[in-house]
N, C-alpha and C positions, 0 to 999 in steps of 0.2 A: 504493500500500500504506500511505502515512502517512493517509491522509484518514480522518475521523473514521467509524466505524461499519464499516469494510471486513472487518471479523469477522463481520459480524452475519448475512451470509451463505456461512456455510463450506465450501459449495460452491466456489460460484464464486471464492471466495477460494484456497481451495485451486489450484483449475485454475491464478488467475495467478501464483502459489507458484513449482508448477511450473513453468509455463511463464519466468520471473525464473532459475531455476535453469538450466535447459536452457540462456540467455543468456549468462546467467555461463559458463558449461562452454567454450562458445566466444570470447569474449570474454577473459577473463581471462589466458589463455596470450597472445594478439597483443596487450593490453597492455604484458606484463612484458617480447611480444619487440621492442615499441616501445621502451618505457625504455631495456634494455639497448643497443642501436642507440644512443641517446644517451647514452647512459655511452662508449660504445665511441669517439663524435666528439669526446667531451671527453678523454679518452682521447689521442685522435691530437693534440687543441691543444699536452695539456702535452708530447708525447714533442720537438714540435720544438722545447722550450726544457731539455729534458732532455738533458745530455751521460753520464750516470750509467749507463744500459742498464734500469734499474728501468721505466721505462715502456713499455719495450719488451716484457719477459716477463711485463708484466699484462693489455696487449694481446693478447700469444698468446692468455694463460689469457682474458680474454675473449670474444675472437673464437672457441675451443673451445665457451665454453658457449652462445653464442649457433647455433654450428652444430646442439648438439645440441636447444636449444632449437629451432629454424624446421624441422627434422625431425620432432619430435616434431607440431608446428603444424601440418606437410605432410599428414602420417598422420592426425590428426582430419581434414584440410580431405578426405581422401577417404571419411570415412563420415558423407555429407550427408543421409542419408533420414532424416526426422524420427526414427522410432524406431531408428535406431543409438544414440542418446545413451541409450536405459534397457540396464534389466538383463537378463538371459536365463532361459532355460529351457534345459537343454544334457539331453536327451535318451541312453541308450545301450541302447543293445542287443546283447547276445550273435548273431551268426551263425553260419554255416558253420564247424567245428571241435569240436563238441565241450567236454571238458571244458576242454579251451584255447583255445576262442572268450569260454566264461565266466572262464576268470582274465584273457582280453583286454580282456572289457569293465573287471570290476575293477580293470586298469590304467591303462586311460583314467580313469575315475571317479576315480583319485586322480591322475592327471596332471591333469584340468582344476582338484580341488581345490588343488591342489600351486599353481597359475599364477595363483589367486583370492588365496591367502593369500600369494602373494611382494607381490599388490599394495596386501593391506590390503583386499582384498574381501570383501563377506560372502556368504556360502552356507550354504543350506538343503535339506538331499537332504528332498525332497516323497516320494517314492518309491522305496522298492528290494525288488526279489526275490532273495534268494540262491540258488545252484544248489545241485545235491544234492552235489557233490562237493567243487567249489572255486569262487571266485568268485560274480558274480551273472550273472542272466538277464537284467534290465534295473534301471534306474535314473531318474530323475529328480532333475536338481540346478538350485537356482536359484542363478545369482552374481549380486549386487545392488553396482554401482557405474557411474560415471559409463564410458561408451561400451562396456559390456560387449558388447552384443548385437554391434554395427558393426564389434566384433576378433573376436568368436567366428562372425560368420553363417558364415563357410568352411570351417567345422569339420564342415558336413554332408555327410556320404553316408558312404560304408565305409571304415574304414582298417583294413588290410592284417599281421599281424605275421608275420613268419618267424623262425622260431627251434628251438632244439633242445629237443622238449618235455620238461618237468620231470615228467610223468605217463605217457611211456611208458619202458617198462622197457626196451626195445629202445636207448634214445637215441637215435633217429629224426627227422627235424626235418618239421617241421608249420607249416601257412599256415592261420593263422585270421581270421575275419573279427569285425568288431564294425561297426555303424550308427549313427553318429551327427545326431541333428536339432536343430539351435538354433533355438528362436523367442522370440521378446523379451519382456521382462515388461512389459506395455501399463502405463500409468499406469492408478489405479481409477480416472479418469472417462471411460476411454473406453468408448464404447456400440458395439453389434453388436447387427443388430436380432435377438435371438435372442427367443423365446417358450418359457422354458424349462419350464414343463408342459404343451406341445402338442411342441415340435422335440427336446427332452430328454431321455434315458428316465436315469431315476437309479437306482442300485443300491446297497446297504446291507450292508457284508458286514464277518467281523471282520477286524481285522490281523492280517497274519501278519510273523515273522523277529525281525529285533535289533529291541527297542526296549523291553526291559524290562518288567516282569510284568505291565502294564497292557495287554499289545499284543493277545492273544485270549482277554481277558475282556471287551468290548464291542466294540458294533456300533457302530463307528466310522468306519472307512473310508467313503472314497465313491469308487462311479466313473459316470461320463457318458458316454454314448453322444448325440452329434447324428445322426441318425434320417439325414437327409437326404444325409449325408456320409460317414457312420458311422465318425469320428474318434471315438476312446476315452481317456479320460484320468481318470485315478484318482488321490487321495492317501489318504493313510495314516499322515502323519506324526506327526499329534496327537492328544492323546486326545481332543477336542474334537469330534463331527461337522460343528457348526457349523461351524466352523473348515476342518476339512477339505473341507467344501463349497464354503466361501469360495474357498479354495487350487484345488477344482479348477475352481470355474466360470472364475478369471482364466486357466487354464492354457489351457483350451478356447477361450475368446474369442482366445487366442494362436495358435491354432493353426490357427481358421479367418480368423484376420486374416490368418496366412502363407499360407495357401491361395488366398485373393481375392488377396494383393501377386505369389504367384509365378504364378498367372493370368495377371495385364499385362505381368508379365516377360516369359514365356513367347511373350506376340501381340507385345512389344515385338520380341523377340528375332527372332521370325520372319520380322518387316517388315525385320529387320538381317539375314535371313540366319545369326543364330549361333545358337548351342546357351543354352540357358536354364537360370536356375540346378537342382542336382543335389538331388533328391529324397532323402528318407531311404532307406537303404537303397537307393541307386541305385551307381553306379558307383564304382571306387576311386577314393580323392583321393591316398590319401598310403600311402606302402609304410615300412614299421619293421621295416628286416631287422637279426639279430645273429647269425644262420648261415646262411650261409660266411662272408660280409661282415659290414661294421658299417657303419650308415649308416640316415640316414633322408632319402625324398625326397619330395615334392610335385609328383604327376603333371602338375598344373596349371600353375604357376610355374616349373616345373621347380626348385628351390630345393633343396640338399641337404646336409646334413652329416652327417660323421663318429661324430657323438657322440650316438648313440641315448638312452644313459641321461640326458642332461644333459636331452633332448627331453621324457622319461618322467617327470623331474622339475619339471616343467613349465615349461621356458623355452623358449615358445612362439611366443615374440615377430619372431622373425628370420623363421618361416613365415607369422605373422600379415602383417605388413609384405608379404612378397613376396606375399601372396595377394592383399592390396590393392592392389598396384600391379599386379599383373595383370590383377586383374577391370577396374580403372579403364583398363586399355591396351585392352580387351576391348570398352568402351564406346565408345569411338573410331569 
């Protein structure tokens, strides 16, 4: 990158940008957990000429941060697929339920946002339809930071809420569904052989919902149909068509990149004998009950706790975790 003229082609400069960063992502944590290791040796030098106890509870406190350090280290070393390290696409969709499937979705949509903004992550809803009553129908969110995709891929297929609905009169309690799909925001140089005025069908329609008086006064929106697959993906978020085109052709490449990866999964899985990973809108993952009980659990890892709302707020972290150690026990 220091050599003279390495701009001159900003393609390819970019690609090794990228690729320098992705580096660093892994690199940079088993450095600082090297040093610390050596702070921790020098450390043990002085406690045996330390009669005071002072070297002793700096010790503790460093051996603490070096534990929480080589966990954090463990949990990247388990999301190794090149595109674990970019950003996501987190997909929802309202199910089975009613007007309490849509304030479901709605709650997920702000629990993923809620878990983006505890990390300093940024997000972009590409897409949402609101319902007629409460909540939305569907959504589209992008979170953009380092290993998003690699925490959130286990957030796909159906999660489950039970609860005492806020919309019937009776006070009745109700199971609704909502589907979740993650697929990862490709870096712009990745190609897919797509021909997008022969395999493409594009359509032009206006916006509709929140987004302020600009939203169905032009034709802005786009959405893409791949002919061959007949995967659908739309944005709406700009007043820009350009833009919104841009937004949805990366979406689409996303989504039939995920299609080819959970293909090999799939013949991988089968030559193992195990079950492959869980489609959108495929089976439940996780159950978010708050009547009778309070609890939420992870069909998968089995993983469970007490504390629904702290879940809904999005500390997602303790299910992320056990989802990875499980898929990775699952690979065995």
């Amino acid at each position: 990158m220091g050599a003279s003229g390495f701009w001159d082609h900003q393609d390819k400069a970019q690609v090794l940008v990228t690729e320098l960063r992705q580096l660093n992502l892994g690199l940079k944590p088993l450095n600082e957990l090297i040093a610390g290791a050596d702070d921790l040796g020098a450390l043990l030098e002085l406690a045996e000429e330390d009669d005071s106890g002072e070297s002793e509870e700096e010790i503790r406190s460093t051996i603490g941060s070096l534990e929480q350090q080589f966990a954090e280290v463990e949990l990247q070393a388990m999301m190794a697929r090149p595109e674990d390290a970019f950003g996501a696409y987190v997909e929802i969709q309202a199910g089975e339920g009613g007007t309490d499937a849509s304030d479901w979705a709605a709650m997920l949509l702000r629990m993923y946002q809620r878990w983006a903004e505890d990390r300093g992550f940024e997000t972009e809803l590409l897409e949402m339809s609101e319902a007629e009553e409460a909540g939305i129908r569907n959504a589209v969110l992008c979170i953009r930071g380092p290993y998003v995709y690699g925490q959130l891929k286990g957030e796909t297929g159906n999660h489950r809420l039970i609860r005492i609905s806020p919309f019937d009169a009776a006070g009745r309690r109700q199971t609704s569904f909502a589907a979740v799909d993650v697929t990862p925001e490709l870096a712009d140089d990745f190609e897919v052989d797509i021909d997008w005025d022969k395999d493409v069908r594009e359509d032009i329609f206006r916006s509709s919902g929140a987004g302020g008086q600009h939203v169905n006064k032009t034709s802005s929106a786009i959405r893409l149909t791949h002919l061959a697959t007949n995967v659908v993906v739309q944005c709406q978020n700009e007043r820009s068509q350009h833009k919104n085109r841009a937004a949805a052709r990366k979406m689409l490449v996303a989504k039939l990149y995920q299609i080819e990866s959970d293909r090999r999964e799939a013949e991988d899985a089968a030559k193992r004998g195990q079950k492959s990973r869980i489609g959108f809108g495929g089976e439940t993952i996780r159950s978010y009950v708050i009547h009778p009980e309070s609890y939420v659990k992870d069909n998968r890892s089995g993983y469970k706790t007490g504390t629904p709302q702290t879940v809904l707020d999005g500390k997602l972290d303790p299910f992320i975790e056990a989802y990875l150690r499980w898929a990775l026990g699952n690979q065995d």
